[in-house]
N, C-alpha and C positions, 0 to 999 in steps of 0.2 A: 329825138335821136332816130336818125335813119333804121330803116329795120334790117335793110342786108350786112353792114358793119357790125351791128351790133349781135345780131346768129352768128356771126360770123367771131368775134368778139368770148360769144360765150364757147363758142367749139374749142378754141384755145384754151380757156380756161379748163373746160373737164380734161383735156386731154393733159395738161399737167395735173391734174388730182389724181388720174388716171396712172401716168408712171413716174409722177415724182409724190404728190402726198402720200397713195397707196404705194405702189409699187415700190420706191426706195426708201418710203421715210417708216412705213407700218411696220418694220423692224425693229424699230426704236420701243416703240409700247409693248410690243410680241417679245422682245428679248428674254424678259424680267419669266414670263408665261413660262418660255422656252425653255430656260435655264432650270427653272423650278423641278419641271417634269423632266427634262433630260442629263441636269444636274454634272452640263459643261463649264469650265470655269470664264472669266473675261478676258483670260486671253484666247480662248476660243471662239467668245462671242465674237473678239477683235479680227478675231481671222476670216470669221461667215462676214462679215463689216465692209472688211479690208476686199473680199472676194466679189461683191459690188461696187466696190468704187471704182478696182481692178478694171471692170468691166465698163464702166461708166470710162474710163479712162480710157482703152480699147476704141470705145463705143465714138467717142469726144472725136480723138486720131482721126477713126475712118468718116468723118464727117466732114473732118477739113482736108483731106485727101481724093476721096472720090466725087466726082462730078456731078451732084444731087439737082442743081440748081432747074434743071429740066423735069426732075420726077420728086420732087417734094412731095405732090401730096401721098403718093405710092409708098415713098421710101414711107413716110410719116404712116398710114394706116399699118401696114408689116409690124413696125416698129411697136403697135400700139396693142397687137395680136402676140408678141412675143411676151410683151411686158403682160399681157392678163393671164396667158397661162404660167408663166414662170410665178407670177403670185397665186395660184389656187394649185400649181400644183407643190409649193411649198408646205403643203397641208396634208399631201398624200405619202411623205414618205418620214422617218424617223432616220436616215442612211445619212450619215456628216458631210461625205461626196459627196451626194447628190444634193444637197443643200448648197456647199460651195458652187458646184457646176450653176445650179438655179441663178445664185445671187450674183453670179458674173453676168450669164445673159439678160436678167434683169437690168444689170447696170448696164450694160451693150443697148436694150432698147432704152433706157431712161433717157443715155446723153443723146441717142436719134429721136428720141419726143422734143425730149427740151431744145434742141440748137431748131430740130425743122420748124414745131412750132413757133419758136421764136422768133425764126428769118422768115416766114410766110406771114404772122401775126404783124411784127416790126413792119415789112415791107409793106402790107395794106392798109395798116395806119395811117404809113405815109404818106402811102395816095390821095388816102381824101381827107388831108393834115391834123389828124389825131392823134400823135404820136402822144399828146397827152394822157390817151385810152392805157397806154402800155402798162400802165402801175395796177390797172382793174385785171389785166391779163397775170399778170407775175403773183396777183392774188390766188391765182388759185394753187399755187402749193400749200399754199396756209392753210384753205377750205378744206384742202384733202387733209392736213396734218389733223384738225379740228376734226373730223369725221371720224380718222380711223382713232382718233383720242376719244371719239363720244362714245362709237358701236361697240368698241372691243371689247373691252368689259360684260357686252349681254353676248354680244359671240361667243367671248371664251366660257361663259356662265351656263350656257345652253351647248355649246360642242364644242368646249375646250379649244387649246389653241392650235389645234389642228383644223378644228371648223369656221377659226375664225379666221383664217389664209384662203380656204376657198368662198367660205361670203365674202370677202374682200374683192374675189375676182370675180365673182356674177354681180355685185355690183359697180365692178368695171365695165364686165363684157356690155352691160344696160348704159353705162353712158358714153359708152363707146359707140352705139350705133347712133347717136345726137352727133358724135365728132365727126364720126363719118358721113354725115347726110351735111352739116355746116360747114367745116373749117377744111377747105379748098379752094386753090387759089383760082382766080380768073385769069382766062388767057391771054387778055390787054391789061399790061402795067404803065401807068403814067404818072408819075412821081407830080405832086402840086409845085407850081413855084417857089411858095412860102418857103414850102420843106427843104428847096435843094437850097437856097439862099442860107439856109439856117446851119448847114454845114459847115460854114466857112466860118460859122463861128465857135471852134472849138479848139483843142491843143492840137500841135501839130504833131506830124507821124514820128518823129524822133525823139518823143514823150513817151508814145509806148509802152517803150522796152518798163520803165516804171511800173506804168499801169498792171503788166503781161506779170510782173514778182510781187508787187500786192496783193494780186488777185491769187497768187499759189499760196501765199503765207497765209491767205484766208480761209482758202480751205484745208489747207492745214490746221486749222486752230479750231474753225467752227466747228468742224465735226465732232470732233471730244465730245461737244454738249451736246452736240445731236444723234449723236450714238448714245450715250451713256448715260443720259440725264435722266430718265426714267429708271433705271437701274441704282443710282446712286438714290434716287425716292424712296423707290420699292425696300433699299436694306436700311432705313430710317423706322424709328417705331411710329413716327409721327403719322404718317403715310401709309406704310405696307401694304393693303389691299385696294387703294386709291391711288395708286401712285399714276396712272393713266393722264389723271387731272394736272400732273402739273404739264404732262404732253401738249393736253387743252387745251391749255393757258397761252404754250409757245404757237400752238397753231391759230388760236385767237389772234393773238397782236400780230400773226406774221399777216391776215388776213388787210387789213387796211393799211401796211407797211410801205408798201410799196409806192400806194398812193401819196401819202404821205414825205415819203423820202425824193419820189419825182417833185413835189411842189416845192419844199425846202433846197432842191436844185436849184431849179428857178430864182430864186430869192437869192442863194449865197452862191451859188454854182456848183458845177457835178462836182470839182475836185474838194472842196471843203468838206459838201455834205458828207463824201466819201470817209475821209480822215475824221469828221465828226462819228457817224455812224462806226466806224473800226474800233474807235478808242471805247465807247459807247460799250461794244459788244466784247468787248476784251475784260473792261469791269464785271459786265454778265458772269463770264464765262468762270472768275476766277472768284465771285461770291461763295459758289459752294465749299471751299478752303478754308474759308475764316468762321461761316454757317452754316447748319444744315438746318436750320430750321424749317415749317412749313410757308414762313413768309421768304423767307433768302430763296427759298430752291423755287418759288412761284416767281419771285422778282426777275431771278438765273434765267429760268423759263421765257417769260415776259421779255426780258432783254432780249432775247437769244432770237424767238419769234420775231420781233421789233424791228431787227437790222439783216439777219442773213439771208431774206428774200430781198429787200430794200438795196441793201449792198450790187445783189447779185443785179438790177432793174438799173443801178446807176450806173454800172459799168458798160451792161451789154449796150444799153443805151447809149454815151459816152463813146466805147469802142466802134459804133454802126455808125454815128456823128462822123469820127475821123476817117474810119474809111468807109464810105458810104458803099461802094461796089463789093458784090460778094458777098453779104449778108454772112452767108451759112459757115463760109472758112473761117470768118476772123471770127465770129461766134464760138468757133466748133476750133481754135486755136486757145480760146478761151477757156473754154470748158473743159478742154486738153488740161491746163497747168494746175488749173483748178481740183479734177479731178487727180490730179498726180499727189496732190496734197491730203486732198481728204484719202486718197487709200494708204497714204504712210501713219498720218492720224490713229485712226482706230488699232494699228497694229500697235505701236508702239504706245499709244496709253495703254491696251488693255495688258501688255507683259510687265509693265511697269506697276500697275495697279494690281496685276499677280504676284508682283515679286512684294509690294509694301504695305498689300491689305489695305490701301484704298487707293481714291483718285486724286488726291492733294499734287501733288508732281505734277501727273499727267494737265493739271488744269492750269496748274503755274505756268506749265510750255508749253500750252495751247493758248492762252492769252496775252504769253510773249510774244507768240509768232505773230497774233492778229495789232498787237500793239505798233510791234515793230513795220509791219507793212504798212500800216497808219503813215505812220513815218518815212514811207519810201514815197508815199505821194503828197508830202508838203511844199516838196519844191516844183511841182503842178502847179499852186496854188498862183506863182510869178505869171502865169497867161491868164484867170481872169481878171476882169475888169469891170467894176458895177458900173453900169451907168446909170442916168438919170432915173429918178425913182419910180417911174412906171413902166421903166423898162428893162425887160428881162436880163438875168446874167449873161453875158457874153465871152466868149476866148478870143483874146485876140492872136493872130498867126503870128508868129517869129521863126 
C-alpha cells in the first residue's frame, strides 16, 4: 500500500470520528446521562436532536451553494475547529439555549466535515483508482461511534457528564492535528482512465430524482434509532447502567459496513444492495416494538450499525458515478435532503413518545419511511446488468 494515499486515507477517517462519531453521534449515549441529571423529558431531548440536524441541514445547503471547490482543505480545517469546540463546550454550561445554539453549529460544521471530506477523500481515490478504499474511509464514523460507546461510561464515572463532553473535545482537538498535517489535497488532479471509463457505467441522471427521495426517507427513519436507542436501553431493567453497550455494538458493525456494502455492490450492483441494505435496516429499526429484550435491542443495534453508514457509502458513491463533476454540490444536495429528514425524525418521535410513554409508534414510522424508500429504488434496479461472472456489475445508460 502506497504511503502517501494511505496518510492520506487515514486523515479522512479521524476527521469523520472527529464531527460525525464524536461530534454528532456522542449525543446519543450522553442523552440518557443528560436526562438523568437534568431531568428533561424526550421531547426535549428531541428538540437538542432536532437542533443539530437543523444545523447539519443549514450546514448540507451552504455546501452545495457556495463555491468550496478551490478552498476545501480551509473550508474543511474551520469546519473541524467549530465542531471540537461546540463538543467540549457542551460541557461548560447547564443553559437549554445554549445547548440548542451548540447543537445547531455542531451540526453546521458536521455536514462541512462530512461532504469536504468526502469530495477530497472520493476525488483522490480516484486518481490513483482506489475508489475501492472508500468503504475503509466511511468506516470511521463507526470507530468514532465505538469510542464515544467505550470511554463514556469512565468519563461520566470520573466527571460526570459534563466531563465527559469536554474529554470528548481534547481528544478531538489531538486528532485533529493528524487531519491537519494529512488530509489535503494536492495541487495536480488527474483522474486514471480506468476511473473515468467506469462512469459510464452507471444509471442515468433522470434516475436521480429516485435516488435524491430515498435517501430523505432515510434519514428520516434512521435516526429514530440513532437518537433514541440508547435511551430506550437505559429505561429497560435489563440494561440500565450499561446501556452505552448496546451504543458499542451499532458502532462495532458500522465499522466494517461499509467495506462490506461496497463489495456486495460489486457483486449485485449499487441499486440492489441499496434496496437490500433499506429493507434490512427497517426490520432493525422496528425489533424494539415487538422486544426489548437484551438480545432484540443488541440485534436493533447491530442492524442499525450494519447498514446506516453502508447506505450512506452506496449512495454518495453511486451519486459521484453519475455525475462525476462537482463532487461537493451533488454530495452536499445530498446531505441537504438527507439531513431535512433526520431533523423532522427526532422531533416528531420524541412528542409522540411524550404523548404514549414509549417509542412503539415512533418506530413503526421510522421503519415505514426506511421501508418505503427501499421501494422507491426498485425500479433502478431495470439499468443493471450482470455480466459475465468475473465481471463486475455494471449500469447500462438508457
Amino acid at each position: 500500500m502506497n504511503k502517501k494515499p494511505f496518510l492520506f486515507l487515514i486523515g479522512g477517517v479521524l476527521a469523520l470520528i472527529i464531527a460525525m462519531g464524536i461530534g454528532r453521534f456522542a449525543y446519543t449515549p450522553l442523552l440518557p446521562l443528560m436526562q438523568n441529571d437534568l431531568s428533561f423529558s424526550d421531547a426535549v431531548a428531541g428538540y437538542l436532536a432536532t437542533s443539530n440536524y437543523a444545523g447539519y441541514l443549514f450546514g448540507a445547503v451552504l455546501t452545495g451553494v457556495i463555491p468550496l471547490k478551490r478552498h476545501r482543505t480551509i473550508s474543511l480545517r474551520w469546519s473541524l475547529i467549530i465542531s471540537i469546540l461546540t463538543t467540549a463546550f457542551m460541557g461548560l454550561s447547564h443553559s437549554y439555549l445554549l445547548m440548542l445554539g451548540l447543537r445547531f453549529l455542531s451540526g453546521v460544521a458536521s455536514a462541512f466535515v462530512f461532504v469536504l471530506s468526502s469530495s477530497i477523500v472520493l476525488d483522490q481515490l480516484a486518481t490513483r483508482g482506489k475508489t475501492n478504499w472508500s468503504g475503509l474511509f466511511y468506516g470511521g464514523v463507526g470507530l468514532g461511534i465505538f469510542i464515544t460507546g467505550a470511554i463514556i461510561p469512565s468519563l461520566n464515572h470520573l466527571f460526570k457528564w459534563e466531563g465527559a463532553w469536554i474529554g470528548l473535545g481534547i481528544i478531538s482537538f489531538i486528532l485533529a492535528i493528524f487531519v491537519w498535517i494529512w488530509l489535503k489535497e494536492p495541487a495536480n488532479i488527474t483522474q486514471k482512465k480506468e476511473e473515468q471509463a467506469s462512469f459510464a457505467q452507471v444509471p442515468p441522471a433522470k434516475w436521480f430524482p429516485w435516488l435524491f427521495g430515498a435517501y430523505g426517507l432515510e434519514g428520516l427513519g434512521y435516526i429514530v434509532t440513532g437518537t433514541f436507542i440508547v435511551s430506550i436501553a437505559e429505561k429497560t431493567s435489563s440494561f440500565s447502567q450499561d446501556a452505552t453497550f448496546v451504543w458499542m455494538m451499532a458502532g462495532l458493525a458500522a465499522i466494517p459496513s461499509c467495506i462490506i456494502w461496497s463489495s456486495l455492490a460489486k457483486k449485485w450492483g449499487f441499486v440492489k444492495s441499496l434496496v437490500f441494505a433499506m429493507a434490512l435496516q427497517s426490520v432493525g429499526i422496528v425489533i424494539p416494538v415487538f422486544s426489548i429484550s437484551p438480545v432484540s435491542l443488541v440485534m436493533s443495534a447491530i442492524l442499525f450499525g450494519a447498514t446506516f453508514m453502508g447506505i450512506t457509502t452506496l449512495v454518495t458513491t453511486l451519486a459521484r458515478q453519475i455525475y462525476p463533476t462537482n463532487t461537493s454540490r451533488i454530495i452536499g444536495y445530498l446531505t441537504a435532503i438527507y439531513a431535512t429528514g433526520q431533523m423532522i425524525g427526532p422531533t416528531i418521535a420524541g412528542v409522540i413518545s411524550s404523548f404514549t410513554g414509549n417509542f412503539n409508534a415512533a418506530l413503526i414510522g421510522a421503519a415505514s419511511a426506511v421501508f418505503i424508500g427501499a421501494c422507491l429504488l426498485l425500479n433502478g434496479i431495470q439499468f443493471e446488468e450482470k455480466l459475465n461472472g468475473e465481471n463486475p456489475t455494471v449500469f447500462e445508460q438508457k
